[in-house]
PyMOL CGO cylinders between C-alpha atoms (Angstrom):
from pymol import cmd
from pymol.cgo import CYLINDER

trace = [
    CYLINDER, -113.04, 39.76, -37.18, -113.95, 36.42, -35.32, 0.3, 1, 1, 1, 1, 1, 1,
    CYLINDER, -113.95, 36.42, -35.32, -117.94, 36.47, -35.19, 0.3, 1, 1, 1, 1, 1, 1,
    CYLINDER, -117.94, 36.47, -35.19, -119.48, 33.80, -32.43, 0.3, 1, 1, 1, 1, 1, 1,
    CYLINDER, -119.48, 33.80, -32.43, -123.22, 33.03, -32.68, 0.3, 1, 1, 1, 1, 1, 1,
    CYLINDER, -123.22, 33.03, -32.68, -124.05, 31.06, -29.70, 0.3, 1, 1, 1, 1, 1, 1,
    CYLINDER, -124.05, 31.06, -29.70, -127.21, 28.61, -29.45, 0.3, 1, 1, 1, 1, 1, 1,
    CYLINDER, -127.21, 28.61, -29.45, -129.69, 30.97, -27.29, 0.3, 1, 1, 1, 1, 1, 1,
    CYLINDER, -129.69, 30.97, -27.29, -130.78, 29.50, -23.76, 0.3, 1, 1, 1, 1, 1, 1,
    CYLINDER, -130.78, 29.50, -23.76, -133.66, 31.54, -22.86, 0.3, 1, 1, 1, 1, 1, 1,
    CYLINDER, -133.66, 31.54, -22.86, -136.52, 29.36, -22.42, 0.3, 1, 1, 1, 1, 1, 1,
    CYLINDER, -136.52, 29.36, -22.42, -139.30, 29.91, -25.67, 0.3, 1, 1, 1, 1, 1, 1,
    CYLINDER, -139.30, 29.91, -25.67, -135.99, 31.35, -27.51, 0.3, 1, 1, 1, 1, 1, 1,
    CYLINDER, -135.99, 31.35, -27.51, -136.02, 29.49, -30.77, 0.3, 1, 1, 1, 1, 1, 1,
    CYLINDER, -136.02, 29.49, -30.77, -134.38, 32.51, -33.20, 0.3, 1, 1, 1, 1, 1, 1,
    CYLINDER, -134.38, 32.51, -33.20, -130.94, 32.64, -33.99, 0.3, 1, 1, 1, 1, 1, 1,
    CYLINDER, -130.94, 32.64, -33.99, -128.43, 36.21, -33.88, 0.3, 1, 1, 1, 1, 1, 1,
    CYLINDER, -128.43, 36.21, -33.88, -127.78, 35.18, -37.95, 0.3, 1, 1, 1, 1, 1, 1,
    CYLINDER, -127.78, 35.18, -37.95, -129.08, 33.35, -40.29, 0.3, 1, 1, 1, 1, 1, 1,
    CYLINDER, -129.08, 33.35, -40.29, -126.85, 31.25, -42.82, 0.3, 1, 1, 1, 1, 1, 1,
    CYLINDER, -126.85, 31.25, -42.82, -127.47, 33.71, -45.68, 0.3, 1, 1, 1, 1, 1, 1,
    CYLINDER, -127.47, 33.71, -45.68, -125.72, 36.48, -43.32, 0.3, 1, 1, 1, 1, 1, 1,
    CYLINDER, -125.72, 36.48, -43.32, -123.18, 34.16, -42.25, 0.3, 1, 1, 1, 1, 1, 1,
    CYLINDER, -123.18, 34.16, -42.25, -122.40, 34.00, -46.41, 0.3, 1, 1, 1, 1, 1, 1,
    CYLINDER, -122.40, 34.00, -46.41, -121.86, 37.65, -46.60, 0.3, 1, 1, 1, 1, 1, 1,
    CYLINDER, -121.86, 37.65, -46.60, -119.97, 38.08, -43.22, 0.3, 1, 1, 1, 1, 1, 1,
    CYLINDER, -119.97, 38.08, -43.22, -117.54, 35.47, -44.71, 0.3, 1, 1, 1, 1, 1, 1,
    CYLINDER, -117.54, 35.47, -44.71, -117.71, 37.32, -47.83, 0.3, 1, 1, 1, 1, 1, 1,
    CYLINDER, -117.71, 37.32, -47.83, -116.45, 40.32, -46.20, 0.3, 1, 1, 1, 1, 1, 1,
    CYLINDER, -116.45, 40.32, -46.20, -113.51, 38.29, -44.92, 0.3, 1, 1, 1, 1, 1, 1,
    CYLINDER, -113.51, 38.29, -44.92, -114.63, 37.46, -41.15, 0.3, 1, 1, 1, 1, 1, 1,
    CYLINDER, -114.63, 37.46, -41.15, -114.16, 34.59, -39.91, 0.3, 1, 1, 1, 1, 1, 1,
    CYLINDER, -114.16, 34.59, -39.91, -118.04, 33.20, -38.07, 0.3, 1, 1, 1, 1, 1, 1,
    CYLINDER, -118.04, 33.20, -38.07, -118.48, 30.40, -35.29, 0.3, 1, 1, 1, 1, 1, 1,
    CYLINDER, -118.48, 30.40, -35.29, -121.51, 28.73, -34.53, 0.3, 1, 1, 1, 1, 1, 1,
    CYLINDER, -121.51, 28.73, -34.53, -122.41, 26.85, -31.64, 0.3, 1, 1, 1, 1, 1, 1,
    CYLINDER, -122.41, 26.85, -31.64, -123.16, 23.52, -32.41, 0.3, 1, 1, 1, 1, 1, 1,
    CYLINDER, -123.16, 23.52, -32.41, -127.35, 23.35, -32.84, 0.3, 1, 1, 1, 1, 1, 1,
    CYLINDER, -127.35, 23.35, -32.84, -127.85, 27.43, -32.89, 0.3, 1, 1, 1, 1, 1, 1,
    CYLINDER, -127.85, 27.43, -32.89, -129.84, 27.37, -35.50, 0.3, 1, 1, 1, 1, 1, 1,
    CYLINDER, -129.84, 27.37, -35.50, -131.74, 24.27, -35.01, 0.3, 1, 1, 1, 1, 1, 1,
    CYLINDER, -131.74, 24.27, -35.01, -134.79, 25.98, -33.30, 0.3, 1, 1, 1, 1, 1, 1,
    CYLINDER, -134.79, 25.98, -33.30, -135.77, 28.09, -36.37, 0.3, 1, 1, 1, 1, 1, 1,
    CYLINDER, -135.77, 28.09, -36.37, -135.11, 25.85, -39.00, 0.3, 1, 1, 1, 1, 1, 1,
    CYLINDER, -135.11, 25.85, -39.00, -131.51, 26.48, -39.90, 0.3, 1, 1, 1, 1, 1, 1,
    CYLINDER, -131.51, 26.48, -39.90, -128.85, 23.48, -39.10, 0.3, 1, 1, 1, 1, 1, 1,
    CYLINDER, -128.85, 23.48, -39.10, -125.27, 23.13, -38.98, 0.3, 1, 1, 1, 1, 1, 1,
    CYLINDER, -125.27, 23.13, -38.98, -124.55, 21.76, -42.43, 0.3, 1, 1, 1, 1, 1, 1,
    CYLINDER, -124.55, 21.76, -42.43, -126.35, 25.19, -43.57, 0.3, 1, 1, 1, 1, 1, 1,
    CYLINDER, -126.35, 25.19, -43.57, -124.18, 27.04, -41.52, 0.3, 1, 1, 1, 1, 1, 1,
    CYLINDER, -124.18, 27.04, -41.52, -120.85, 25.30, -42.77, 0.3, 1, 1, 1, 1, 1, 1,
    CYLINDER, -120.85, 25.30, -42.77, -122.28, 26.00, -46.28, 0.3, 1, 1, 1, 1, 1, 1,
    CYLINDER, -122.28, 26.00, -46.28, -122.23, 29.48, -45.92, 0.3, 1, 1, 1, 1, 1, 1,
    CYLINDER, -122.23, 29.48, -45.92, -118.59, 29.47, -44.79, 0.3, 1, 1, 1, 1, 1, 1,
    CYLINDER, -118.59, 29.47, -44.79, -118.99, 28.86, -40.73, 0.3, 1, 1, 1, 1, 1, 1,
    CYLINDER, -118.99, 28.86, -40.73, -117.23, 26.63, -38.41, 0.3, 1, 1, 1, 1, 1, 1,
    CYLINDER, -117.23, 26.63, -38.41, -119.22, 24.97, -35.68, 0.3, 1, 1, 1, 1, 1, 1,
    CYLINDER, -119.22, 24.97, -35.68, -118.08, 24.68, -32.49, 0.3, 1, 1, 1, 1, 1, 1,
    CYLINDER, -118.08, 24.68, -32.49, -119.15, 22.59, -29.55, 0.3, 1, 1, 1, 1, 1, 1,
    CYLINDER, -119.15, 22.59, -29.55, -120.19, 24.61, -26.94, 0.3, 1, 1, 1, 1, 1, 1,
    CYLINDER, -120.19, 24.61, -26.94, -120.60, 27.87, -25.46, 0.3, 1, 1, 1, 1, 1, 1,
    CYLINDER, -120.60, 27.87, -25.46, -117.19, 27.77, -23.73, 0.3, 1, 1, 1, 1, 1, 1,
    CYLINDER, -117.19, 27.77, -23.73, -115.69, 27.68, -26.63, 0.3, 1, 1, 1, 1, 1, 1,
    CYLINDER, -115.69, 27.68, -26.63, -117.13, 30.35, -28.94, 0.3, 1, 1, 1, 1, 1, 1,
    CYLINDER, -117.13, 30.35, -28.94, -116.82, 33.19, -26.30, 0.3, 1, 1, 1, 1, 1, 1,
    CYLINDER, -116.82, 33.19, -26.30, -113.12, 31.94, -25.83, 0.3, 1, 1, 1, 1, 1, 1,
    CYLINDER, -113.12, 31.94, -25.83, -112.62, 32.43, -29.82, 0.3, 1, 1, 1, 1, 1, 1,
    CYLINDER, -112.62, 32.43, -29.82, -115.04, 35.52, -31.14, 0.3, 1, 1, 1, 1, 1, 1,
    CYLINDER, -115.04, 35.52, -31.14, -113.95, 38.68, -30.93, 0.3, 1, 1, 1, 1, 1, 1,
    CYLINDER, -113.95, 38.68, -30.93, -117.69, 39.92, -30.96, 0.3, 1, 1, 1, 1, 1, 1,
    CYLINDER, -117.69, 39.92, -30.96, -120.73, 37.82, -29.96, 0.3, 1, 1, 1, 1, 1, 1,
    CYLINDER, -120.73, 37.82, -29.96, -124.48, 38.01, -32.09, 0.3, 1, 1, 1, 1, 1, 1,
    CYLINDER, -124.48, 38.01, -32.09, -127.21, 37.27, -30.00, 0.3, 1, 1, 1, 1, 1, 1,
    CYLINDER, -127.21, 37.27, -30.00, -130.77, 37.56, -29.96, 0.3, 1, 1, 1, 1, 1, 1,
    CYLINDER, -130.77, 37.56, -29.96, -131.51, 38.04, -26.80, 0.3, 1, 1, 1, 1, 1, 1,
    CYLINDER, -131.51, 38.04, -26.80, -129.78, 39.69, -23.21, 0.3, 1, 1, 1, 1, 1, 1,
    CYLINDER, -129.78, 39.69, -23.21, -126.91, 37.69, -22.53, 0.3, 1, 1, 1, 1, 1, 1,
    CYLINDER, -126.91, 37.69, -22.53, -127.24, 35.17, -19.72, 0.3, 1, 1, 1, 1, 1, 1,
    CYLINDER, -127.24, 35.17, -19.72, -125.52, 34.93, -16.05, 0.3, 1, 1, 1, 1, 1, 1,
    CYLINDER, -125.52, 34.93, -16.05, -122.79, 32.52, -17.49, 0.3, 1, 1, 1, 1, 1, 1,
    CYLINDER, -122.79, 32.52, -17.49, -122.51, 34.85, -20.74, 0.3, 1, 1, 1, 1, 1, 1,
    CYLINDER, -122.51, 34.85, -20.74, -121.74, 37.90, -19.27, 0.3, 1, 1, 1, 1, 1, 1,
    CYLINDER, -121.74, 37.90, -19.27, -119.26, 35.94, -17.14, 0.3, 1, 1, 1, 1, 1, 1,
    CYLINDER, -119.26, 35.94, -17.14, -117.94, 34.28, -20.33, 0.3, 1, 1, 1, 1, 1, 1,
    CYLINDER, -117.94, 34.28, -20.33, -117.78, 37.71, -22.36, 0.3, 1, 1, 1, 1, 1, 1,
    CYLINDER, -117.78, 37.71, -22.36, -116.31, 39.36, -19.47, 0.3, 1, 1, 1, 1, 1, 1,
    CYLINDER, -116.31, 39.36, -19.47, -112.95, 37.13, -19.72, 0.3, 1, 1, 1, 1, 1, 1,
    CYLINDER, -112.95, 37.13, -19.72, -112.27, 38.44, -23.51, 0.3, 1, 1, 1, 1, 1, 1,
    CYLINDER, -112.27, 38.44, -23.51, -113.75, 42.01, -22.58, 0.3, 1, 1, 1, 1, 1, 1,
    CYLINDER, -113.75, 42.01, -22.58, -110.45, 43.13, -21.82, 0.3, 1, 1, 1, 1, 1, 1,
    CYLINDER, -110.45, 43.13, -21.82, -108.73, 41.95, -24.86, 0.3, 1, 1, 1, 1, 1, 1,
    CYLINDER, -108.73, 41.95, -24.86, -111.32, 44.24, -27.25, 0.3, 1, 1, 1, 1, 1, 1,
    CYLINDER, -111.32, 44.24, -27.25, -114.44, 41.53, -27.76, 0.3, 1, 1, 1, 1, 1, 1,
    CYLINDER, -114.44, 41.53, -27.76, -117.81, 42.40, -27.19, 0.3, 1, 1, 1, 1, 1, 1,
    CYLINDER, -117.81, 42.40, -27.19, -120.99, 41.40, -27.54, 0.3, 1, 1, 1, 1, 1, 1,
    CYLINDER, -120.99, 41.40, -27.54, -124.27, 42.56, -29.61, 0.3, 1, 1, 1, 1, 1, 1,
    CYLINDER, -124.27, 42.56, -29.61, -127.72, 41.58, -28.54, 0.3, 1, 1, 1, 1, 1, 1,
    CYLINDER, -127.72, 41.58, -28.54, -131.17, 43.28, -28.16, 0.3, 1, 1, 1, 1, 1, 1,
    CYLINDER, -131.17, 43.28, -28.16, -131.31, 44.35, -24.21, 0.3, 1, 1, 1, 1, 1, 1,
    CYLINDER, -131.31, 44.35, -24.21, -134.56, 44.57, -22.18, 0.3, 1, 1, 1, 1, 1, 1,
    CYLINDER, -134.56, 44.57, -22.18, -133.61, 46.89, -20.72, 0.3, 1, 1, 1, 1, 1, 1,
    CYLINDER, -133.61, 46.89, -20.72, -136.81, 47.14, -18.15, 0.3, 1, 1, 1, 1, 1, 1,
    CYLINDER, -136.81, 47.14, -18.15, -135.66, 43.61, -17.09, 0.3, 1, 1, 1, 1, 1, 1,
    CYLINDER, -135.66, 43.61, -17.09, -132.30, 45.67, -14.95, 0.3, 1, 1, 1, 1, 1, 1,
    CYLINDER, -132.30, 45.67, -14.95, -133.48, 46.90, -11.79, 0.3, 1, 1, 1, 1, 1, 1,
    CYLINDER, -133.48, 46.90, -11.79, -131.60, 50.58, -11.80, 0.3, 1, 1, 1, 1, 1, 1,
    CYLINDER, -131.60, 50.58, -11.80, -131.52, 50.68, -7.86, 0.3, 1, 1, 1, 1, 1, 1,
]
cmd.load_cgo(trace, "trace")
């Protein structure tokens, strides 16, 4: 499976979906991870740690929803995310994140 960690955009967000030591045993188990380029940089954990582990970085945002199959994130997925995700929905991709769910209005 294609994993995609994208760099989080919510404002006082500095965590990351996965940390480079969970990248090395997703690659272990044979998936392949993506990183957007900076992700990490936030809480401490940089690109070169990343590509240690056995990730490829990628440049932006466009391009990691375009490639993973499922998306890691820490928080709800943005406006532009959900429209990103929702291009690959069809083809089986999806995304994990923890939802706030009192932040939907249900009317």
């Amino acid at each position: 499976m294609i994993i995609g960690i994208p760099k989080e955009r919510k404002i006082d967000e500095y965590r990351v979906g996965i940390t480079p030591e969970g990248v090395g045993m997703l690659v272990g188990d044979g998936h392949h991870v993506l990183v957007e380029q900076s992700a990490g940089n936030g809480s401490g954990m940089f690109d070169h740690q990343y590509v240690t582990a056995g990730a490829s970085i990628v440049p932006s945002e466009k391009q990691l929803f375009e490639q993973a199959e499922m998306v890691v994130k820490v928080k709800e997925p943005t406006l532009a995310e959900s429209i990103l995700s929702r291009k690959r929905t069809w083809q089986g991709a999806y995304t994990l994140s923890r939802m706030v769910i009192a932040a939907y209005r249900t009317e």
